[in-house]
C-alpha positions as CSV (number, residue, x, y, z in Angstrom):
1,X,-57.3,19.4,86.5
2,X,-59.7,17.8,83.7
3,X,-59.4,13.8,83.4
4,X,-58.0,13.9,79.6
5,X,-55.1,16.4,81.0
6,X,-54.6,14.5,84.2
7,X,-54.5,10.7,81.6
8,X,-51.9,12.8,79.2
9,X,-49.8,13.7,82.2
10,X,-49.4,10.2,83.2
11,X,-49.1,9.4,79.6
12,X,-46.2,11.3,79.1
13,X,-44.1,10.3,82.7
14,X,-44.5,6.5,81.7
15,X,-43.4,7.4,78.1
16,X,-40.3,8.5,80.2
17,X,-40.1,6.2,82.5
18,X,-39.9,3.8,79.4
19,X,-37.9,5.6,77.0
20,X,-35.1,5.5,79.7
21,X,-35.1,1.7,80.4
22,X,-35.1,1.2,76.5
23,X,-32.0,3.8,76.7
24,X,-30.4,2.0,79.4
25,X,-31.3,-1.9,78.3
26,X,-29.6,-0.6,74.7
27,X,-26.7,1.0,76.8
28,X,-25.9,-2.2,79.0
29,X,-26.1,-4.5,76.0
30,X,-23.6,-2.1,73.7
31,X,-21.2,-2.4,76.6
32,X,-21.2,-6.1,77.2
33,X,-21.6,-7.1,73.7
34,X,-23.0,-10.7,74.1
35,X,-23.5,-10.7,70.2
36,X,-27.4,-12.2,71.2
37,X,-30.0,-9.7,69.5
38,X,-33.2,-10.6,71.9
39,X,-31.9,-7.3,74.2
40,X,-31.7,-5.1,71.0
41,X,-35.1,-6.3,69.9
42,X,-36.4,-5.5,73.6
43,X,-34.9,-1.9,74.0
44,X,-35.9,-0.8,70.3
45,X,-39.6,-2.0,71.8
46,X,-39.1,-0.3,74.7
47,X,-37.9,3.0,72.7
48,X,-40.5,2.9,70.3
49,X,-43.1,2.4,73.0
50,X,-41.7,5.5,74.9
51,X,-41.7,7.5,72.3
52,X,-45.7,6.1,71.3
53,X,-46.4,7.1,74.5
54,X,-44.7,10.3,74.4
55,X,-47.0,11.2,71.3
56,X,-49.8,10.2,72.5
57,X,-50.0,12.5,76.0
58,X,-49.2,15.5,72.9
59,X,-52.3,14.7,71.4
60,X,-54.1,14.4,74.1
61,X,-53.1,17.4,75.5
62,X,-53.6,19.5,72.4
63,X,-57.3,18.4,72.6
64,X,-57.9,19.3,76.1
């Protein structure tokens, strides 16, 4: 396993691991509706880092 396949792999499982606390952080503050936006504001971070992540381990791969 080259380095730039073995950096996308672990690319791509923290893009998961991330994309599911933004999922679940977005889940637990829908269901206990506080009304305060700073958890909304941290799981669409948390999403959009994910999914950066997620893109980035494609690229990488596709080059390698």
């Amino acid at each position: 396993m080259n380095p730039a396949s073995r950096r996308a792999s672990k690319n791509g499982t923290l893009g998961n691991i991330v994309l599911d606390a933004g999922l679940l952080v977005s889940a637990i503050t829908l269901s206990t509706d506080t009304g305060a936006t700073e958890p909304h504001i941290l799981a669409g971070f948390l999403v959009a880092t994910g999914i950066g992540l997620h893109v980035e381990a494609a690229i990488i791969e596709s080059r390698s």
